[in-house]
N, C-alpha and C positions, 0 to 999 in steps of 0.2 A: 146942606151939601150932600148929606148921604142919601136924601131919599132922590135927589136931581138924578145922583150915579146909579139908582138902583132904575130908578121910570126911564133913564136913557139905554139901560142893559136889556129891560123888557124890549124895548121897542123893536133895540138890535137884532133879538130872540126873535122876534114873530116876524122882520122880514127875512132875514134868514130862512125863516118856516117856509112863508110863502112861496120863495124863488125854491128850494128843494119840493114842494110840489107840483108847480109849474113845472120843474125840470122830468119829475116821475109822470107826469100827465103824458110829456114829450113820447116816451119811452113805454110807454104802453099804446101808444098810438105806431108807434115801429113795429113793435111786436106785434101789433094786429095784424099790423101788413105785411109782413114775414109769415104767418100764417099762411095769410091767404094765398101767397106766391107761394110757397111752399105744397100748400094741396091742388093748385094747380097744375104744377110739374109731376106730384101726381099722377094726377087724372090723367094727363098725355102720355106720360109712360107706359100709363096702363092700354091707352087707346093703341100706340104704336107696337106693342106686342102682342095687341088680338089681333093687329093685321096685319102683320111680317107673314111674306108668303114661308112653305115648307124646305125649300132652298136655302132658305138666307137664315133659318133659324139654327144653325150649328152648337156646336154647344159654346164654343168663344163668345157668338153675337149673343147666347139668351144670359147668359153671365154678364155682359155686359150692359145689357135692358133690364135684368131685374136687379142689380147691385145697387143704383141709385132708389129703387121700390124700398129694399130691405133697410137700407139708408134712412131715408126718409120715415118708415112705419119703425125703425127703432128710435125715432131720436123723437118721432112726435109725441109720446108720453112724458119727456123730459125736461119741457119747455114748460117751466113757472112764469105765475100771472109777474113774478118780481125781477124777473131775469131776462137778460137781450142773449136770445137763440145764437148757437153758433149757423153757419154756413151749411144746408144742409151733407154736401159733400165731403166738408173737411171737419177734422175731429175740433172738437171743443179748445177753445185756445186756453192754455194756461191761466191761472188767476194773477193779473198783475199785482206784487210788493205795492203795501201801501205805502202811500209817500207823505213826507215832512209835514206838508202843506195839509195833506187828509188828516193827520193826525191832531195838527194843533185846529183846524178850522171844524173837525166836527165832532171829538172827543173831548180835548182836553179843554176845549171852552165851555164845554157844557156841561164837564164832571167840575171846573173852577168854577163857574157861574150858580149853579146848584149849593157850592160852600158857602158863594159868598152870599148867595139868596137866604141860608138858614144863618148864616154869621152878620148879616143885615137886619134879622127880624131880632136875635139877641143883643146884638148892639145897640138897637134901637132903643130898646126895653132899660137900656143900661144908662144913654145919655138922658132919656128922658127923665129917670131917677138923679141922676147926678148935675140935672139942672134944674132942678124942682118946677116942670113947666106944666105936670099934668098929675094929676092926684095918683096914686098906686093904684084903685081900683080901674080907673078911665085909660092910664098906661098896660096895666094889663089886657084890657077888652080889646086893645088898640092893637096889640100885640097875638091876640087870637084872631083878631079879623083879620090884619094882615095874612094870619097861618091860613084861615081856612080862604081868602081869593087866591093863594097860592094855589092849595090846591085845587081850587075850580078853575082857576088858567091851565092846568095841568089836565085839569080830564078836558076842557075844551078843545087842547091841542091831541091829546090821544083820540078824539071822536073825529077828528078832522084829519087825521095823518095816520091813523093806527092801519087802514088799508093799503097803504101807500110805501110804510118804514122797509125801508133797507137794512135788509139781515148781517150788513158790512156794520151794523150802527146800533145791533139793540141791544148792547150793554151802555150805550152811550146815547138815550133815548130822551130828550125834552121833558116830558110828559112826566117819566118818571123820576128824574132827579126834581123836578117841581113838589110831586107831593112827596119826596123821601126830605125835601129843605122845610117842605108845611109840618111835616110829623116833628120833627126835629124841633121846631119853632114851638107847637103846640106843648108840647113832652116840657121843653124848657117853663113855658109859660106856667103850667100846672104845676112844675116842683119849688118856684119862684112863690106860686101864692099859697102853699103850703107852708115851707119850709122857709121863706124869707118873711113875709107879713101875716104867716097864719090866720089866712081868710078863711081856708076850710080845713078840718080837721082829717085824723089819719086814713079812716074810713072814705071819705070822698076824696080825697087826694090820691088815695089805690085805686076806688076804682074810675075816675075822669085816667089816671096815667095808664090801668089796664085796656079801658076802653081805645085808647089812642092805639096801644101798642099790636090790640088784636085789629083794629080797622088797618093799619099799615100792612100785617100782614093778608090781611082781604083783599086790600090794592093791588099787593104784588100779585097777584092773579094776572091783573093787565098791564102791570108794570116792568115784572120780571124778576129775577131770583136775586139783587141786589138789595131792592127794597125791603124784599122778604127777610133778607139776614138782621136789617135795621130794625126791621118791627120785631125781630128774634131779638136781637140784642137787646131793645127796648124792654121788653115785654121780663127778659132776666135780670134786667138791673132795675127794676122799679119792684119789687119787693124792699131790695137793698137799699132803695130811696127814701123809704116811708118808715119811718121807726115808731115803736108804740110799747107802753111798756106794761102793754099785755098779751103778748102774741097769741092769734090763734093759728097753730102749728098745721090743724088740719086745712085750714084755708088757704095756707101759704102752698103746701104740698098739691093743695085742690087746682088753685090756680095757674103752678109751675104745669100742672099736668093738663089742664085743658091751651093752653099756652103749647104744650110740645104738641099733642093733637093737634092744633089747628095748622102748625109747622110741617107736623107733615103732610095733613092729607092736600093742604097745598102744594109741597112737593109733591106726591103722587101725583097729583092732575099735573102737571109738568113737568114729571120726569125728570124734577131736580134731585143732585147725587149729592151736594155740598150741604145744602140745607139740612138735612137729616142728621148729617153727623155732626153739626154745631149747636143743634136741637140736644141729641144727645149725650153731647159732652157738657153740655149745658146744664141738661138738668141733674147728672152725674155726681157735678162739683158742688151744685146746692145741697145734696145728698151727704157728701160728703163733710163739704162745712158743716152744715148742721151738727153731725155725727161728732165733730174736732172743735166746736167750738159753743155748742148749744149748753148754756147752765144744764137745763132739765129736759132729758132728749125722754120723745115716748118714740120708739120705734115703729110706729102702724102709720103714721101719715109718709114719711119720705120709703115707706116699704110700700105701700100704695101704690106710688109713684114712683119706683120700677118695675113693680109688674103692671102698669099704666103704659110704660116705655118696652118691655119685653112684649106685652100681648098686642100694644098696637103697630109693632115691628112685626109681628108674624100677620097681623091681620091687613097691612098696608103694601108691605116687601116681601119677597118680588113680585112687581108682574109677570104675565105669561112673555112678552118680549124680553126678561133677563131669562128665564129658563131658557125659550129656545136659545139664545147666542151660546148659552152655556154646554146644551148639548150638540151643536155645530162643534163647539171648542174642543168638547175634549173627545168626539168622532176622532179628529185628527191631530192628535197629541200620542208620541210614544210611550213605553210602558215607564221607564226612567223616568219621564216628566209629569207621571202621573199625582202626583204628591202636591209640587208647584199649582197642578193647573184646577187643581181641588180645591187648594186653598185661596185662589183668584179667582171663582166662580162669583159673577154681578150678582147683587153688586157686593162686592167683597168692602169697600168704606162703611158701609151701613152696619151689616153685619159685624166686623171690626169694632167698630164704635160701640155699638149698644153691648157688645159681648165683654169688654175693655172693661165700660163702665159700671154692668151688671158684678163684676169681680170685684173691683176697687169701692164700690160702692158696699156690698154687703162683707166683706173683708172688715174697713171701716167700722159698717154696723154693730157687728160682733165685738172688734176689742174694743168700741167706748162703750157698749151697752151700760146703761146704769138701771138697776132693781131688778132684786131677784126674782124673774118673771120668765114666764114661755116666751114672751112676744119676740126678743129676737133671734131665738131660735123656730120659731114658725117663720118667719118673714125669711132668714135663711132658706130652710127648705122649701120653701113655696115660689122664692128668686129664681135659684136655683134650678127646681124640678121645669120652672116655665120657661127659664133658658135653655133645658133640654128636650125640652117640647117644641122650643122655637129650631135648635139644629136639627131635630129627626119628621120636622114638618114641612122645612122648606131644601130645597135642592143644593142652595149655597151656604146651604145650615152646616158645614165644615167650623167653621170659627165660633159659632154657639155651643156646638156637643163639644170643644177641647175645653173651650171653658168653661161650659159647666161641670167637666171634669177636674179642670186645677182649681175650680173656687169649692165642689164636693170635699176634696182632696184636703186641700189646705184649713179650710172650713173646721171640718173636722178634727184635725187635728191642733189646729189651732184652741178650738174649744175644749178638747181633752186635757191640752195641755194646762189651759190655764185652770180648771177642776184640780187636776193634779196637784198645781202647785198649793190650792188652798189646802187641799186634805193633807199633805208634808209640811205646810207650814201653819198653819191655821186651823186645825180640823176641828173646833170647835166654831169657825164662821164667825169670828168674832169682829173683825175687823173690815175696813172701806173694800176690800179688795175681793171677799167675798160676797159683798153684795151687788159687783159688777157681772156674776156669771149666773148663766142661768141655769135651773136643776136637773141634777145629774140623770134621775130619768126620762127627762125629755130629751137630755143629750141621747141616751139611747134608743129610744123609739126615734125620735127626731134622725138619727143618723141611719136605722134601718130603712125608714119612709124613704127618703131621699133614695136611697141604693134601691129599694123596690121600684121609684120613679125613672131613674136613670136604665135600668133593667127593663121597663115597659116602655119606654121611648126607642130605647136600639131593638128590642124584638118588633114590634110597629113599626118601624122602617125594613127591617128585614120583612117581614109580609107586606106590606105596602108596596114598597118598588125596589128591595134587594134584587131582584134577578135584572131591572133595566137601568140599577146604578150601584156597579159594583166596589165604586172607587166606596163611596160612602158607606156601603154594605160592609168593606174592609174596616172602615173607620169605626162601627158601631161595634162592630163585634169584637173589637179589642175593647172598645169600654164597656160593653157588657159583660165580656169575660173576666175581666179583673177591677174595674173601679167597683160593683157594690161588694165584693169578696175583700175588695181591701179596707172600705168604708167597715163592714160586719168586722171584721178583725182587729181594726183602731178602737173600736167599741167594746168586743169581747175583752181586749186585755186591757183597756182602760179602766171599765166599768163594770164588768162580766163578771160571772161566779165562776174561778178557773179550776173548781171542781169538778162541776157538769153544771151546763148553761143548758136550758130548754129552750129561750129562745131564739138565742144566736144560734141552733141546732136545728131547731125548727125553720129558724127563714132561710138556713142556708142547705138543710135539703130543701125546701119550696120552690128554691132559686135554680138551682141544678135540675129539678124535676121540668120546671117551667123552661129553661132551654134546651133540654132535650125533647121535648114534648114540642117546642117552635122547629127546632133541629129537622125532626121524624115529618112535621108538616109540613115545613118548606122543601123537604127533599121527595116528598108524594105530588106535588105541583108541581114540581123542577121537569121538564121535557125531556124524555128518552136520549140521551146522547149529549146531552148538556155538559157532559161532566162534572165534575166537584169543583165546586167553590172555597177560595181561601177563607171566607166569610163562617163557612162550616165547620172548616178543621178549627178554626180560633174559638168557635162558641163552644166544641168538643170539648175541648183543653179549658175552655171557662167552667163547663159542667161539672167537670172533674176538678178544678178547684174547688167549686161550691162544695162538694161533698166532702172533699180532705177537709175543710171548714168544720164541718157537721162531726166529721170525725173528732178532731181536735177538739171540740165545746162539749162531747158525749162523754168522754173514753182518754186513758193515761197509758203510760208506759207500754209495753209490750204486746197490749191491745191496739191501740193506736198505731204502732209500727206496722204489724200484721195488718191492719185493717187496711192501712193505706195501699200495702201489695197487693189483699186479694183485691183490692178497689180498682187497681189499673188494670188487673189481670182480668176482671170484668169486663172493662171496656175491650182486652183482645179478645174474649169469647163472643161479644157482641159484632166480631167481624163475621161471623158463622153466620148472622140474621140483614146485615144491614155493611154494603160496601166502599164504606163513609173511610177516606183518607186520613183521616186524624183520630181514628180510634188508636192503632196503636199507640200514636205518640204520646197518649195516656201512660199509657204503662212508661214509657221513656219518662213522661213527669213523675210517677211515681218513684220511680227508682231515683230521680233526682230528691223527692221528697224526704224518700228513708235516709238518704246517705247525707241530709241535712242534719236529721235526728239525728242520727249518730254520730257525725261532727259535733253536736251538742252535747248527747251527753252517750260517750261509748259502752257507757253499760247496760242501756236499754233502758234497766228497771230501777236506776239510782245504784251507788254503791254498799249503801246500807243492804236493800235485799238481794244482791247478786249472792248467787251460793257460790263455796269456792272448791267444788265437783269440778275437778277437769272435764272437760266436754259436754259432759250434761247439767247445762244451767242454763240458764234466760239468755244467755250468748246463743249459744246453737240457733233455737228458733229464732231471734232477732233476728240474725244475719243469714242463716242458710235457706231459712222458705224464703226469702225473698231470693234470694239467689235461684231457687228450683225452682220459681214462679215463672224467672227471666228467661232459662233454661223451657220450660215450658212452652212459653210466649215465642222463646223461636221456634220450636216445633210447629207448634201449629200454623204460624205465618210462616211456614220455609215455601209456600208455592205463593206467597202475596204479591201483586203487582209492583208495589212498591220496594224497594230496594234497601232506601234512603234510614227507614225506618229500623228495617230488617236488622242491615248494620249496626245501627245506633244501640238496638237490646242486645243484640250476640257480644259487641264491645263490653254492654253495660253486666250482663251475663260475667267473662270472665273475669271481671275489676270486683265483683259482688263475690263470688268463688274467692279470688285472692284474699279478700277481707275477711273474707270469714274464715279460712284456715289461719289468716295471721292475728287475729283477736282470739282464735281458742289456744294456738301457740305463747299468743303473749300471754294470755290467765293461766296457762299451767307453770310456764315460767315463772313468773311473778306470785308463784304460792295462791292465785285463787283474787289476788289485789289488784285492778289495776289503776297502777298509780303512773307520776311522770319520771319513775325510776328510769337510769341509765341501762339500755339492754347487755346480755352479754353478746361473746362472738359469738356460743352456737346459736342463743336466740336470733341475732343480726345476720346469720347465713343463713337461715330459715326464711327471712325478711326479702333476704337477696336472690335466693333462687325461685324463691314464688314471683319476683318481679321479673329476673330472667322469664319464668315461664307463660307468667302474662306477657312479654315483647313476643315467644315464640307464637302465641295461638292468636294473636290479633295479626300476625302475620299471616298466618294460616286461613284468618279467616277472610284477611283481605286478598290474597291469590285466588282463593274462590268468589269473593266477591267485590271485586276492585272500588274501594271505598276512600277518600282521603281522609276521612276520621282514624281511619282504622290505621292507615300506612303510616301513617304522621303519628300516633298511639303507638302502637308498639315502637317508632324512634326512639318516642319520649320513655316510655318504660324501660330498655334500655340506655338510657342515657341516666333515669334516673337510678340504676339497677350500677352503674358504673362511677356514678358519684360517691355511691355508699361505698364500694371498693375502693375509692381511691381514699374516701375521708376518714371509714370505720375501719374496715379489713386490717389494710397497710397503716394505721394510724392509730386514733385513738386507741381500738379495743384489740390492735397487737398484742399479743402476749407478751414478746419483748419490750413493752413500754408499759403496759397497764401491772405486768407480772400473775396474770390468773392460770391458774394449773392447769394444763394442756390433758393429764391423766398419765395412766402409767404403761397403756398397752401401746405396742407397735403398729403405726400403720393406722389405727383403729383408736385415738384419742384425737382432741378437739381440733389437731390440727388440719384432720381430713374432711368435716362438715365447714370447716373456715375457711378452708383456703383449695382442696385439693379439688370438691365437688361443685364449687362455682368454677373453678377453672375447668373442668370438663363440660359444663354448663353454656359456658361463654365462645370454648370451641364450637359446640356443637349448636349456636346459634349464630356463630361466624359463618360456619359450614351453610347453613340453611339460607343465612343470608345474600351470600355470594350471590352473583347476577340477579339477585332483587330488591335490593334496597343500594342507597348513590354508596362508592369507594370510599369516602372517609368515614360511613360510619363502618362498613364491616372492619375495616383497618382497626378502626376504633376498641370494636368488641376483641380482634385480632390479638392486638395490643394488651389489651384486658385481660383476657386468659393467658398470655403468657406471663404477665406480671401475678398473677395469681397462683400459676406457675411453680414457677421463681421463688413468690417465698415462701411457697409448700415445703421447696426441699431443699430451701436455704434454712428455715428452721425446723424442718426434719432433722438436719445435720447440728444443728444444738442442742436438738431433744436427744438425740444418740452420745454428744459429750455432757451434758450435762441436769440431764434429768426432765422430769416433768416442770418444773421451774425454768424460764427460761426468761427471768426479767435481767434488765441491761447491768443492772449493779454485778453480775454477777463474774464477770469481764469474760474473756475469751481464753480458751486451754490453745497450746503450740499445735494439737494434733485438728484440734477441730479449725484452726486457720488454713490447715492445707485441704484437709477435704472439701472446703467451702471450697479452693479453685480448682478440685480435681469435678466437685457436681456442678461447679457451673460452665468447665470445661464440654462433660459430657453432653448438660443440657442443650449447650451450644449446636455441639454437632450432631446431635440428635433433632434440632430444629432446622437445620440445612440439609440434613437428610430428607426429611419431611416434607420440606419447603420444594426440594428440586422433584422428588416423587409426585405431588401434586401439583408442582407449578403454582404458588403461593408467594409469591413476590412478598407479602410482607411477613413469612415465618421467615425466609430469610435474611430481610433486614435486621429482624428482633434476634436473628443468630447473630448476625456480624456484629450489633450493639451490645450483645451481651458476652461474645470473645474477646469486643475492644476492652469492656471491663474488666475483665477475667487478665489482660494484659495490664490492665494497670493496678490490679488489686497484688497481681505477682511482684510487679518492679518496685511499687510503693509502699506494701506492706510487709508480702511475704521478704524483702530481703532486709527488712530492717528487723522481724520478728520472728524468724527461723532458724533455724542455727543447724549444722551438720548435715545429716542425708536427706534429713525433709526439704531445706533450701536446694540440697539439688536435685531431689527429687522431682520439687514444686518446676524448677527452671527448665529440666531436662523433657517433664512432663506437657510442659507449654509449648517448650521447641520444637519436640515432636507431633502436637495436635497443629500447631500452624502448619508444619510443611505437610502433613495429610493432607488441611482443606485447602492447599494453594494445589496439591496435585487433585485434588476433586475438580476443585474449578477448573483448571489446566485442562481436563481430559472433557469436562461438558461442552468447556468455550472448544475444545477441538472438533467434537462430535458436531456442534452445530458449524462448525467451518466446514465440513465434510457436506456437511447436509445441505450447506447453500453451495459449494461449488460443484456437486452430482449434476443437477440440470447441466451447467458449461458444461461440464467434460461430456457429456451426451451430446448437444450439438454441435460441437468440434469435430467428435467422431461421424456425426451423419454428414460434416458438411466435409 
């Protein structure tokens, strides 16, 4: 019964064929004749226009004689041998929605007919055996012959129709679902006499099911990119088919890799996009598994075979039709979308896939490596470097150079780490866990190679075609500037002698030599007027890394710091020869660098050898040459085109100055120690007026040179210059709460570096601020110095009744409770006074707030705590300063009623 319904389905198949030929025969015989009417009308047009007399050829009539010409001569290249012509007058008609009927009559019968063709040749195979009608060997031949007429009905129908197929129809092509149902058949039949009757062993049962799987893919040539995927699919699960229990590892990896080869460059001849990437996820996961599941993994056959997969990816993809779309593409892309359309350069699936798989795959390699051997760290670097060969080779090489930046990256540090763990836990290597890593100085040379690699792939793309692709130019030179600087540095302090390293010393000046020496070459090619490239200033800043590197593996302490200033201040002298935009910003990295050191560790040279000489010790020079380096550095750039930069070191100048008088302040304070002892007041007014005086000169420097680094700085130093006032001053390191001895002079003891000379400090950056920073912060500072004020000579007035000692235990004398409201009476109107002389709106709110209290420190305290002439003195004293400042204001609010009715009474009079 099945084979009735299978000889009746053929039959169906081939008249179907027939009438779809007849029918294209039709339609190539129309198209002919459309032609020829078509070059007819033509040729008359052209006749009718050489003989229009000179009258009648206006410009309306020849626009109208030659419209149908231009008509005509553009549509005649557009007319396929497979396609019925539109009209040559009217534009091309829409492509009509396929419909119901097309769908099920010319796809979907012949993607089901194709299943049931390959589910008819297994079934076959199946009842034969389960009716014991024909011997296993005779069922099986019976079941290959049927495979292979399959597939010669299938090339018969492609040699007869292949001229003919409608391009509505060729994922849903005869021909080819026939031999994708014989492959299918055949593939079954050989894993059947394998693996069910063991007619032939492992060896010929691989290679009869390789064979099959690379002729599928051969077909797909003329079949299509469907078939291709099945002989792909095939060709990866017939390893996994055939079990042996001696594997040869290198054969398996052998023939996954001439298997993805054939994949693609049959893709290539076709300009298949899908194919490539199932190719390469494909042989990814073999890689992978192996790595997760192999008893006894040697690393060199599945490392083979990705750089099998990386080298025949750079040597296949792209053709020259992806590059051009790409440089079309990003012609007309804004600066904003430059990033996106970098990263979507065609064909961006390919490159994605094999860059995915190069990661995960050697990731993998690394933490199951088993024995302690180079190999998988050669096969890392070697992945790796040909991954960055593959981004800095091809145009859409964006998704190769990231990652072989985050597999260098991780790589690396993954392997250090686990080294690490054996020498803290294991350092006698005794154990399963050290024999999984490979030796510690290949990890080193191994991780320098790699960064020399990656370092000569970004400089070869800058000479090769940085000046006609700058997106990528951008991209390289951030990884050359910092991926092998940071590879040298995972190694130096993992592995390295953190005394003096000569060779992380040596490769990391090589490295800085070698991009400045690319630097100096690409900027003598570069075209007069060109301008500077971002790609320049980034490798600057990377050279000047390499060398802080070279610093740091040479040279300690107070060497190392100096070295690193005169190193950036290098790079400013270097402006005098060469007028390269990112030399300064060296010295900006520099100064970043020192003030990192010194974050680390503040006393340069260790606490053990700091001297404890006020001023002159390893402080001084730590922190002030660098400071007079910075000071320097603006001098000589003060005429530099740049601005941006300029700013950046005159900021970084006075934050360098501050640091360093408040470090030689803190060692003389601190006896010469510096520890995390709690400062005192005067030490912390010392702290506070240098930071007032850093908010005044970053102000100053931004009036002359309008910077937001600079405006936004000096805010913040101010703001943080008023936190310490609010937290320390007035609070903790109050005298009245902490209890420390103010001293015994007048005027001239701690109360006047704590409280009296930041308030004059903060006036006189109120003053300065006025009309150039926003209302609330001068209010702010406003605020500030009168609160500082305030309780200058609210505890002046304690130090007068009760000594140098002025902690709270010591309670309060009757006389000193009135003078508190006779000084802060005066202060008041003394602040009103002020306020109206200068027109200072908020000195005279801080008067009227500090009257209103002076009003209630009278009714609330002084009358509970006073007794005789002081109490009315204190009352009489109070009644009398309000009705002063109500006739003050009385006589101002009058003055200005005067001054606005002047004008009326003037035009009253004239009128």
């Amino acid at each position: 019964m099945l084979e009735l319904l299978l000889l009746v389905l053929l039959l169906a198949l081939l008249a179907s064929h027939r009438r779809l030929a007849q029918r294209l025969q039709a339609l190539e015989k129309d198209v002919s004749a459309l032609r020829a009417a078509q070059t007819d009308g033509v040729e008359q047009a052209g006749e009718i226009a050489s003989a229009a007399s000179p009258a009648t050829t206006d410009k309306d009539e020849t626009l109208l004689i030659t419209a149908p010409m231009e008509e005509a001569a553009a549509q005649e290249p557009n007319i396929a041998d497979d396609e019925a012509p539109a009209a040559p007058a009217k534009p091309a008609p829409a492509k009509p929605a396929e419909s119901f009927e097309s769908r099920l009559g010319a796809r979907w019968t012949v993607w089901v007919g194709g299943l049931a063709l390959a589910l008819g040749g297994v079934f076959l195979v199946r009842y034969s055996i389960e009716s014991g009608l024909l011997g296993p060997e005779v069922r099986l031949m019976l079941a290959a012959v049927f495979a292979l007429l399959l597939a010669a009905f299938g090339e018969i129908l492609r040699r007869r129709s292949f001229a003919h197929r409608l391009e509505a129809f060729s994922n849903a092509m005869i021909p080819g679902v026939l031999t994708a149902a014989a492959s299918v058949t055949l593939l079954a039949t050989v894993y059947v006499a394998y693996g069910v009757y063991g007619f032939i062993g492992s060896l010929p049962a691989f290679l009869l099911l390789a064979a099959v799987s690379l002729a599928t893919l051969a077909l797909s040539l003329l079949h299509g990119q469907a078939l291709a995927g099945l002989g792909l699919a095939a060709s990866l699960v017939t390893p996994a088919l055939v079990s042996t229990e001696a594997p040869n590892i290198a054969a398996l990896f052998g023939f996954l890799s001439l298997v993805w080869l054939a994949a693609n460059a049959a893709a290539r001849l076709r300009r298949w996009h899908l194919l490539p990437i199932l190719s390469n996820a494909g042989l990814s996961m073999w890689v992978i598994g192996y790595c997760l599941y192999a008893d006894l993994r040697d690393p060199i056959p599945p490392g083979i075979a990705l750089l099998v997969m990386i080298a025949g990816t750079a040597f296949l993809w792209p053709g020259r039709l992806f590059e051009d779309a790409a440089e079309a593409q990003a012609a007309a892309v804004g600066r904003f979308r430059r990033v996106r359309h970098l990263l979507g350069r065609r064909p961006r699936g390919i490159m994605l896939s094999v860059s995915l798989g190069t990661l995960l795959s050697i990731m993998t390699l690394l933490a199951t490596a088993n024995g302690a051997n180079d190999d998988p760290m050669l096969i890392f670097v070697a992945a790796t470097g040909l991954l960055a060969g593959l981004g800095a080779g091809r145009r859409p090489g964006a998704w190769p150079a990231l990652f072989s930046t985050l597999a260098a990256l991780w790589g690396m540090t993954l392997v250090t780490l686990m080294n690490l763990s054996v020498d803290l836990t294991d350092p006698l290597q005794l154990t399963d866990t050290a024999a999984r890593l490979p030796l510690p100085g290949t990890t080193v040379l191994g991780g320098l190679a790699l960064a020399a690699l990656l370092a000569a792939c970004g400089l070869l793309f800058q000479h090769r075609r940085g000046q006609k692709d700058r997106e990528m130019a951008g991209l390289w030179a951030i990884i050359v500037a910092t991926v092998p600087v940071a590879i040298a540095t995972i190694t130096f302090l993992a592995e390295g002698s953190l005394d003096r390293d000569w060779l992380h010393g040596a490769f990391a000046l090589m490295l800085g030599l070698a991009i400045l020496w690319s630097v100096d070459r690409e900027a003598r090619r570069q075209p007069a007027g060109a301008g500077d490239l971002l790609a320049r200033d980034i490798l600057i800043l990377g050279a000047f890394g390499a060398f802080t590197l070279c610093l740091h593996t040479l040279t300690h302490g107070l060497v190392t710091t100096l070295g690193v200033a005169i190193l950036g201040f290098a790079f400013v002298l270097a402006t005098r020869r060469r007028a390269w935009r990112g030399l300064p910003w060296a010295m900006v990295a520099a100064s970043l660098v020192v003030m990192a050191r010194i974050a680390y560790e503040p006393t340069i040279v260790g606490p053990q050898n700091l001297s404890t000489t006020p001023v002159f010790n390893a402080l001084l020079p730590g922190y002030g040459v660098p400071a007079l380096l910075l000071v320097a550095a603006c001098w000589l750039l003060r005429r530099w085109p740049g601005r941006r930069a300029l700013n950046a070191l005159q900021g970084l100048a006075a934050l360098m100055g501050l640091l360093t008088l408040a470090i030689l302040v803190r060692h003389a304070a601190s006896g010469g120690v510096l520890d995390d002892r709690v400062p005192t007041l005067g030490e912390q007014s010392i702290y506070t007026l240098l930071t007032i005086g850093l908010s005044g000169v970053l102000m100053t420097l931004d009036i002359k040179s309008p910077s937001r680094a600079l405006r936004y700085g000096s805010m913040l130093a101010g703001i943080i210059a008023t936190l310490n006032v609010l937290t320390l001053h007035l609070g903790a390191l109050n005298p009245y709460f902490s209890g420390e001895n103010t001293g015994g002079w007048p005027l001239l003891n701690l109360l006047a570096p704590g409280y009296l000379l930041p308030a004059l400090a903060y006036a006189g950056l109120a003053t300065f601020a006025r009309q150039r920073r926003p209302a609330p912060y001068v209010t702010l500072i406003a605020i500030t110095a009168a609160l500082l004020g305030f309780a200058w000579a609210t505890l002046s007035v304690r130090w007068f009744w009760q000594g140098e000692n002025l902690a709270s235990w010591k309670g309060f004398i009757e006389g000193e409770t009135y003078t508190y409201s006779v000084v802060w009476l005066l202060i008041g109107v003394g602040l009103l006074v002020i306020g109206s002389w200068r027109n200072l709106r908020s000195l005279r709110l801080v008067s009227a707030g500090l009257v209103l209290v002076t009003v209630l420190k009278v009714f609330l305290i002084d009358m509970a705590n006073l007794e005789g002439i002081l109490r009315a003195l204190s009352f009489i004293g109070l009644g009398g300063v309000l009705i002063g400042i109500g006739l003050f204001y009385q006589r101002i609010l009058a003055q200005k009623s005067d001054t606005q009715a002047t004008p009326e009474k003037k035009e009253a009079a004239d009128a």
